[in-house]
C-alpha positions in Angstrom: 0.0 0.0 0.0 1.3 2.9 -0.9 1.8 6.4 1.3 -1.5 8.2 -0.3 -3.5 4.8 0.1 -2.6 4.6 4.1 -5.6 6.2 5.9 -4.8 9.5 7.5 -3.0 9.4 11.2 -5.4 9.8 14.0 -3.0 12.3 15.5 -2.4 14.9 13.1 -1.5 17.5 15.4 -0.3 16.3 18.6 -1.0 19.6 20.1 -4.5 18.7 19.5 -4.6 15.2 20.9 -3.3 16.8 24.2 -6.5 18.4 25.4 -9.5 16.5 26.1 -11.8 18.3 23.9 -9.8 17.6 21.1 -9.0 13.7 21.7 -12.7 13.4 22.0 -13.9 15.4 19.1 -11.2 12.9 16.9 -12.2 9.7 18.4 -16.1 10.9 18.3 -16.6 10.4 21.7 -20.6 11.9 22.6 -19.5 13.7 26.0 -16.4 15.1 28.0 -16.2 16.5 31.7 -15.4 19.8 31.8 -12.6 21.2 34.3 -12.9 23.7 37.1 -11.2 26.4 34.9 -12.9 26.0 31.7 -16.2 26.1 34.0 -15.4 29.1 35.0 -14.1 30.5 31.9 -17.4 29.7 30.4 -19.4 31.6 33.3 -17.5 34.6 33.0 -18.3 34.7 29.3 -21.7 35.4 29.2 -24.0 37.1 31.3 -27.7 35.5 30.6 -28.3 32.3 32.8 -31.0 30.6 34.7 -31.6 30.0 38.6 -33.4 27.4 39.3 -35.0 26.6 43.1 -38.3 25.6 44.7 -41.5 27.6 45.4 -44.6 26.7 47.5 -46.0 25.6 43.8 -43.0 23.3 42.9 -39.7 23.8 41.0 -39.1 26.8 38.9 -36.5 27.9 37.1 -36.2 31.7 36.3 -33.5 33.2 33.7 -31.3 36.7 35.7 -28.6 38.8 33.7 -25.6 37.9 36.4 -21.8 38.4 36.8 -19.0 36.2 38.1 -17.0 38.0 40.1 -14.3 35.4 42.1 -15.9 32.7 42.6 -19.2 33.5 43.0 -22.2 34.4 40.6 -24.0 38.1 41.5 -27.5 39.0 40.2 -30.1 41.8 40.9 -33.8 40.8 41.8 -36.8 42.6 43.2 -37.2 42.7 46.9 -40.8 41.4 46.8 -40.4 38.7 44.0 -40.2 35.1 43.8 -36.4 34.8 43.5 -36.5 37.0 46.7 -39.4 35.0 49.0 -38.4 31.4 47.7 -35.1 31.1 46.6 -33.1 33.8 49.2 -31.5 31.4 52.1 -31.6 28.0 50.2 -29.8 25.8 48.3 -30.2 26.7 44.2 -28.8 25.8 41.1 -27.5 28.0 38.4 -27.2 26.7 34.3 -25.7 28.2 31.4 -25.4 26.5 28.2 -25.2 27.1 24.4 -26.3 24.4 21.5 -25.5 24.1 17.9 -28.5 22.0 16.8 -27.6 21.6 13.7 -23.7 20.2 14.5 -25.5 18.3 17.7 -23.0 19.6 20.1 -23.0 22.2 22.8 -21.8 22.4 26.7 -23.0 22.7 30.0 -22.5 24.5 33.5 -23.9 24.0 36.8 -23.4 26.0 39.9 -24.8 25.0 42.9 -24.9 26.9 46.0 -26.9 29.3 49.3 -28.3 31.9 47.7 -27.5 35.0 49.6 -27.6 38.4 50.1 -24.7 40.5 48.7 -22.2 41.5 50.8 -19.9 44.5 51.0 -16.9 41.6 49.8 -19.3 41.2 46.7 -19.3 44.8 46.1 -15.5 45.2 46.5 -15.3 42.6 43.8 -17.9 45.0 41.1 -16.6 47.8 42.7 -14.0 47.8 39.2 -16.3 45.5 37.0 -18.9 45.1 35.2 -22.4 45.5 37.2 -25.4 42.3 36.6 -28.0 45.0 34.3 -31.1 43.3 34.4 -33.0 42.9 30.8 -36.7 42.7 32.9 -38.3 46.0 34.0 -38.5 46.7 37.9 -36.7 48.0 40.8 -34.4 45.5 40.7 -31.9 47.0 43.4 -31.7 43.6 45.6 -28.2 42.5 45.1 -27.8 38.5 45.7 -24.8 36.0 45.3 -24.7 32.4 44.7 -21.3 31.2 45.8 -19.9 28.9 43.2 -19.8 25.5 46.0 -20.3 22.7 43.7 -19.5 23.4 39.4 -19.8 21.2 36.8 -19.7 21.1 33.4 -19.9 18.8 30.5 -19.4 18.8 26.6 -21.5 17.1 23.7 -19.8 16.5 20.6 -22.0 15.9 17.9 -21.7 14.2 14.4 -22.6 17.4 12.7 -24.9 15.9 9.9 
């Protein structure tokens, strides 16, 4: 068999084959973990995500404009809203994601944590950033934190028909 008959190396760029993304997306594996960093690489990134937590009628699951600021994810809410009378004081969980349908792939994040109230350590950490600007209409002016205790993430690679 000659050279231009072989079938193409599976490593073509070792640099590649190194990271996990890349070994999967070769090998077509359907999910990969994601790590701490790229977690929170992916929260600081965008600023749209979801909080989800439980009411007197059930499980609910409410999208806030946030910020990461250390390690924690800061939001505004109204003082006499759901978020505020359900979710302040108990455990929640926080999603972010992004899909390509059409390629079948996309990724993941989770946050769990005690939602909280903001505190002046929160504000020292925004006090130079970027402020949470909430898309919904209201006085807003309740500043809450969801420490970032438990994150995961996870990776679909799809077979991009």
């Amino acid at each position: 068999m000659t050279k231009s008959e072989q079938s193409p190396s599976r490593s073509a760029n070792p640099q590649q084959t190194s990271d996990p993304f890349w070994v999967a997306a070769e090998w077509g594996a359907a999910l990969t973990e994601l790590g701490l960093d790229e977690c929170l690489e992916l929260l600081a990134a965008k600023s749209v995500g979801r909080i989800a937590y439980t009411s007197d009628a059930g499980a609910r699951i409410m999208p806030v404009n946030y910020v990461l600021a250390a390690d924690r994810i800061i939001f505004r809410t109204v003082p006499d809203g759901e978020i505020y009378r359900h979710a302040l004081s108990t455990n929640c969980a926080f999603e972010i994601d992004e899909a390509d349908e059409f390629l079948e792939s996309g990724w993941s994040v989770v946050v769990v944590g005690r939602l909280e109230l903001a505190t002046d350590e929160d504000f020292a950490y925004l006090k130079y950033g970027k402020l949470p600007e909430p898309w919904a209409g209201g006085n807003r002016y309740m500043f809450v934190r969801l420490p970032c205790t438990q994150v995961s993430g996870r990776r679909v690679i799809g077979h991009g028909r």
